[in-house]
matplotlib code that plots the C-alpha trace (Angstrom):
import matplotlib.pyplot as plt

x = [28.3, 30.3, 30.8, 31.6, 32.4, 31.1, 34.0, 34.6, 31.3, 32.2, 35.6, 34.4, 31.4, 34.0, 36.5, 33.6, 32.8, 36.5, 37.9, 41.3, 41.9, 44.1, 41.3, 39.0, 42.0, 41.4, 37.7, 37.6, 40.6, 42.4, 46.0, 46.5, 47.9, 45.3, 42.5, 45.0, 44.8, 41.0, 40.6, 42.8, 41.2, 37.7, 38.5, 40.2, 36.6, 34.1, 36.7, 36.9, 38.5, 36.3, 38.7, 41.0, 44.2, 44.8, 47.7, 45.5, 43.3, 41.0, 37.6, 34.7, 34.7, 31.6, 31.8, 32.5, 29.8, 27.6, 28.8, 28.9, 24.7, 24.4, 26.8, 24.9, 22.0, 23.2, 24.5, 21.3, 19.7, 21.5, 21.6, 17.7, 17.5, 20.0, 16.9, 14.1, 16.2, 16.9, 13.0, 12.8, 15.4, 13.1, 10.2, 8.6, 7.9, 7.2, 6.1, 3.9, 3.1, -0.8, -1.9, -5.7, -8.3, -10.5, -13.6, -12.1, -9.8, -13.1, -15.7, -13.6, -10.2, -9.9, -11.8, -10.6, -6.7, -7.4, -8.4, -5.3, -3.1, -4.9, -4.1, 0.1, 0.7, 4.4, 3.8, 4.2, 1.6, 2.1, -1.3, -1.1, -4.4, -4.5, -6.7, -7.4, -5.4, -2.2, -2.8, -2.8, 0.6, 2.1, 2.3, 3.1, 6.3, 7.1, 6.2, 3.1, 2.9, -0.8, -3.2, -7.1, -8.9, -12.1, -12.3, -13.6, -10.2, -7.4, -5.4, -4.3, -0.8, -1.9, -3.8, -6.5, -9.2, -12.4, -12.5, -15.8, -18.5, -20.1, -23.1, -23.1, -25.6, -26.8, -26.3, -28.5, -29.5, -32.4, -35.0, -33.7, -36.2, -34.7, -34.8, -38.6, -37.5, -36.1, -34.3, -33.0, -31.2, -28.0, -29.5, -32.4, -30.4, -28.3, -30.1, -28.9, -25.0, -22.6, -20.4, -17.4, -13.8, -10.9, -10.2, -8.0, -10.4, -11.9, -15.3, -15.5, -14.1, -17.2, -19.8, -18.9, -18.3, -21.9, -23.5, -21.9, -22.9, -26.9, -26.8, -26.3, -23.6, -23.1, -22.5, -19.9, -20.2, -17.0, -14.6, -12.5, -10.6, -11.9, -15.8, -16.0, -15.5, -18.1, -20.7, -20.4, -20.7, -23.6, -24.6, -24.8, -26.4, -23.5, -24.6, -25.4, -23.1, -22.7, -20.8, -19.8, -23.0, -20.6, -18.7, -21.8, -21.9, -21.4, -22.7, -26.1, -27.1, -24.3, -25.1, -28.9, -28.2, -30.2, -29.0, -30.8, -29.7, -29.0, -30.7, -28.0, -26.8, -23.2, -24.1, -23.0, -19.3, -16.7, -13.4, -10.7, -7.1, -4.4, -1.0, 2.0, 1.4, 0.2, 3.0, 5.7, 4.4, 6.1, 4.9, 3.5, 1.9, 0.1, -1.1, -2.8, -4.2, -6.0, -6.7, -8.9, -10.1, -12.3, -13.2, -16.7, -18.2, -15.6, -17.2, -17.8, -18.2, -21.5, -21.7]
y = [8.8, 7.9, 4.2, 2.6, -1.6, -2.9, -3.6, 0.0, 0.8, -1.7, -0.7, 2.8, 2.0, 0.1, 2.8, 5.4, 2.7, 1.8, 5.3, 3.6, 2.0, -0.4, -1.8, -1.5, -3.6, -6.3, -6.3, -6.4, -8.9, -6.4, -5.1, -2.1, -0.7, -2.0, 0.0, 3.1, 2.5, 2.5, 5.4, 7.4, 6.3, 6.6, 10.5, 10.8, 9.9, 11.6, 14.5, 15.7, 14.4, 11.7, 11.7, 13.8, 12.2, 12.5, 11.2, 8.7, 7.5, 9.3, 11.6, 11.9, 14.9, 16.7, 15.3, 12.0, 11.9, 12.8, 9.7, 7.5, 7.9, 7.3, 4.0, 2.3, 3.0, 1.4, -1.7, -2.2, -2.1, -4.6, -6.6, -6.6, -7.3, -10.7, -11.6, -11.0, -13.1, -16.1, -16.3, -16.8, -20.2, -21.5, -21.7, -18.0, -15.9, -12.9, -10.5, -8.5, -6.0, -4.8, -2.6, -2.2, -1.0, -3.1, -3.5, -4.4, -7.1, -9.0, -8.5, -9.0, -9.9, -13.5, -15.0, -12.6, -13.4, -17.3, -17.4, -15.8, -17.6, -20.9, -19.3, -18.3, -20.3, -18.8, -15.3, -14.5, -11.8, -9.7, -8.0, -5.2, -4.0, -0.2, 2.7, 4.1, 7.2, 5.5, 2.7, 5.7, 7.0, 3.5, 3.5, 6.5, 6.3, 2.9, 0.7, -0.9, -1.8, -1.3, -0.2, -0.4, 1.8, 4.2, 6.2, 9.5, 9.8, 12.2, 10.2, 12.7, 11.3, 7.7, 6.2, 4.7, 2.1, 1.1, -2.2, -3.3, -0.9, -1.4, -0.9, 0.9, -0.3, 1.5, -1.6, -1.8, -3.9, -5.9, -4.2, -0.5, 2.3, 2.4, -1.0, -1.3, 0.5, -0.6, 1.9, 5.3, 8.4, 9.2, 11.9, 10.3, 8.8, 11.6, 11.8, 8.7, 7.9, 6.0, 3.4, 4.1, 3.5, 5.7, 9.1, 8.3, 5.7, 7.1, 5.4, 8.1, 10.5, 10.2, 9.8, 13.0, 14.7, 13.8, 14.5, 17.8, 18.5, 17.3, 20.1, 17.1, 16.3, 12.9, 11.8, 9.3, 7.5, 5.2, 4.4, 1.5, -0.4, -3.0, -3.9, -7.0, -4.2, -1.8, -5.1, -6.1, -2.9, -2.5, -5.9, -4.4, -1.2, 1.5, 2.9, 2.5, 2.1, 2.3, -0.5, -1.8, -4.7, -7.3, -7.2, -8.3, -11.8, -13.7, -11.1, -10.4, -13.5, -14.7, -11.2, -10.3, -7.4, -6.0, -4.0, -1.3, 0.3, 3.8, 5.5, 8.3, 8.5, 8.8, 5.3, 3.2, 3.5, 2.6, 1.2, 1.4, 0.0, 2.9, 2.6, 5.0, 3.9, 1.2, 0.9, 1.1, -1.7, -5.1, -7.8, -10.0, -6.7, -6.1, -9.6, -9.3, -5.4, -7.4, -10.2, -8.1, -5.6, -8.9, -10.5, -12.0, -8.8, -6.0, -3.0, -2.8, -7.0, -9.2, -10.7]
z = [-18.4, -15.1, -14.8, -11.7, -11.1, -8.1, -6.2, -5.9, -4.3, -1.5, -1.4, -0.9, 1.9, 3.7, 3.5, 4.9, 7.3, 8.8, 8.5, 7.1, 4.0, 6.0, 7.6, 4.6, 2.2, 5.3, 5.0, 1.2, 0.8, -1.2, -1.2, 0.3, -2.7, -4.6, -2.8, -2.7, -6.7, -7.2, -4.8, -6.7, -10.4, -8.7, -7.8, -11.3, -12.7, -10.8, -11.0, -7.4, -4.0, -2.2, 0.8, 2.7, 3.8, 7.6, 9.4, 11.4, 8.4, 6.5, 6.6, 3.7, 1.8, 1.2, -2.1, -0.7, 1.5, -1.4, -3.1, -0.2, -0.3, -3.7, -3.2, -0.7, -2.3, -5.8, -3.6, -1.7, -5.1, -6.3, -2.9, -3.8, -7.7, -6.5, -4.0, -6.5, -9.4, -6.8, -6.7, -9.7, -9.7, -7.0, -9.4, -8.5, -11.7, -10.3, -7.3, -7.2, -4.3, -3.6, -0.6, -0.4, 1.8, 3.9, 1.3, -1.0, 0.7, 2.6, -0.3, -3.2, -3.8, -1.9, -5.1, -7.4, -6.1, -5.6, -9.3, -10.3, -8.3, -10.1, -13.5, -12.2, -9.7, -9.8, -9.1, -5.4, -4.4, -1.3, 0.1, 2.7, 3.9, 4.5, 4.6, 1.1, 1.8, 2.6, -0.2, -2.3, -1.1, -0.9, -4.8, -5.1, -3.0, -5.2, -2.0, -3.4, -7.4, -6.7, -4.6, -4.4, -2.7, -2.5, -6.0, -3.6, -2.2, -4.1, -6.4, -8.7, -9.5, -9.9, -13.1, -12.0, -13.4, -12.1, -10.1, -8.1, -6.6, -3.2, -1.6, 1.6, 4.0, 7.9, 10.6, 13.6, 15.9, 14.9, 17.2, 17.1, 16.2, 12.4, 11.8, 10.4, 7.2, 3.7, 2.7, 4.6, 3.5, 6.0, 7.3, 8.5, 11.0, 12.4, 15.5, 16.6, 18.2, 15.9, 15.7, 13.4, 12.0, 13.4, 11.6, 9.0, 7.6, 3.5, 4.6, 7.9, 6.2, 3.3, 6.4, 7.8, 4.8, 3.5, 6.7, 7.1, 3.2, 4.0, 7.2, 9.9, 12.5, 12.9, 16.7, 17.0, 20.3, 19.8, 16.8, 16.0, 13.3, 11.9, 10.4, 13.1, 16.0, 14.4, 14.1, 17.8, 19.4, 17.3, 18.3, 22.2, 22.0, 21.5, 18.5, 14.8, 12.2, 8.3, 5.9, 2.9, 2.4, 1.2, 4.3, 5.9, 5.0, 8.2, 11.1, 10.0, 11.5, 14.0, 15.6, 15.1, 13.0, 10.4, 7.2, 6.1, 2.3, 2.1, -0.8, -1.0, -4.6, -2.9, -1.3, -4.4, -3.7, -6.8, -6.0, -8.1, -8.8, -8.8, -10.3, -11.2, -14.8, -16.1, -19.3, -16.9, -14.4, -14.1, -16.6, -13.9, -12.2, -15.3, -15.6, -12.0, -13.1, -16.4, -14.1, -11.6, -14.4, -16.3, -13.3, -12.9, -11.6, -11.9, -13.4, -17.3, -16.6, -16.4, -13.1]

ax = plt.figure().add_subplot(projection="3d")
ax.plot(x, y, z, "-o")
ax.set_aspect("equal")
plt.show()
């Protein structure tokens, strides 16, 4: 196995950087025939020439740009593991990195995340939220640890576990035609114009998809992107709209709305937490995983 010190690296960047390993000596604090030395032992050991020779300095090889990649990228690595240890002599134990979608970060995890941050008070948590489709894609490009999102969306590479399920509820105002009932199926109320999230959102893309599957077209007067935009254009007329029920808590009244269950099987929505693999995940990201898998309410729990 090819072994290279440190030094080297950064020799080597600043040699690709300066063009001459005059300048690059001066920028590293190193004799010039001290950098001429490690050039030639580092092409000795990866068995190829990193650089040619020019009369006015000196151009990457293919070979040396090749490595020039893989050098910054071992040195930003490193710039990064130096940042996340320092944390940890300033009393933080860990970070851990979540992106979720918007359910889950209004209904659920502010309790479930205060309680954890009670229990380890030294683990620094950093919450994106997201759609559920790019959540998904977060962790598996290694941006998020994990992600929680909508179980109807693809996650085929992740493991996944169940989290929380929510209710989805049709919101209208509180003297629309629709409002006298208790309970409606979604195609009941095709015939009247929406209010809904932008395109990309899982939550549209299940209304349409169910729709379409029941024979209906739903009519989308406006979309936006967030719940409290959907609630007040409800709130004046433009439409109807469909929600999680426990992201309802504080318009219902502040906004004369009234909530209306949908008795569509599909209506009980699960979300779940999605991870490359669990095994392989930080200690303290497996902590928070446990810590939202047995919280009061989580699926498989008693409330």
């Amino acid at each position: 196995m090819l072994r290279f010190d440190f030094v080297t690296l950064r020799l080597f960047v600043a040699i690709a950087d300066e063009g001459r390993l005059t300048a690059a000596a001066e920028r590293e604090h190193l004799a010039l025939a001290a950098v001429s030395k490690r050039v030639s032992d580092l092409e000795t050991l990866v068995g190829t020439e990193l650089l040619y020779r020019r009369p006015r300095g000196v151009e990457l090889t293919p070979a040396g740009r090749a490595f020039l990649h893989h050098a910054r990228r071992i040195l930003e690595d490193v710039a990064r593991l130096q940042a996340e240890l320092s944390e940890y002599g300033e009393g933080v134990r860990g970070h851990v990195r979540i992106h979720s979608n918007t359910s889950a970060i209004i209904a659920f995890l502010p309790q479930d995340l205060s309680a954890f941050a009670m229990e380890y008070p030294q683990i620094k948590i950093d919450l994106q939220e997201r759609t559920s489709s790019e959540a998904i894609t977060a962790v598996r490009d290694g941006v998020a640890d994990i992600g929680i999102f909508a179980s109807h969306v693809a996650a085929d590479e992740l493991e996944v576990r169940p989290y929380r399920r929510d209710q989805l509820v049709l919101v209208t105002p509180h003297d629309h035609p629709l409002a006298v009932h208790d309970k409606l199926y979604l195609h009941q109320a095709a015939e009247y114009d929406f209010v809904g999230l932008q395109q990309d959102a899982s939550l549209q893309s299940l209304l349409h998809e169910q729709a379409s599957q029941a024979g209906r077209t739903l009519r989308m007067r406006i979309q936006v992107r967030s719940f409290d935009a959907i609630c007040r254009m409800i709130h004046y007329g433009m439409g109807i709209g469909v929600l999680p029920q426990r992201t309802l808590y504080r318009d219902l009244n502040d906004l004369k709305l009234r909530m209306i269950p949908l008795a569509d099987d599909w209506a009980t929505r699960e979300l779940v937490i999605g991870m490359r693999h669990y095994a392989a995940l930080p200690v303290v990201a497996r902590h928070l995983v446990d810590h939202l898998l047995t919280s009061t309410g989580a699926i498989g729990e008693t409330p």
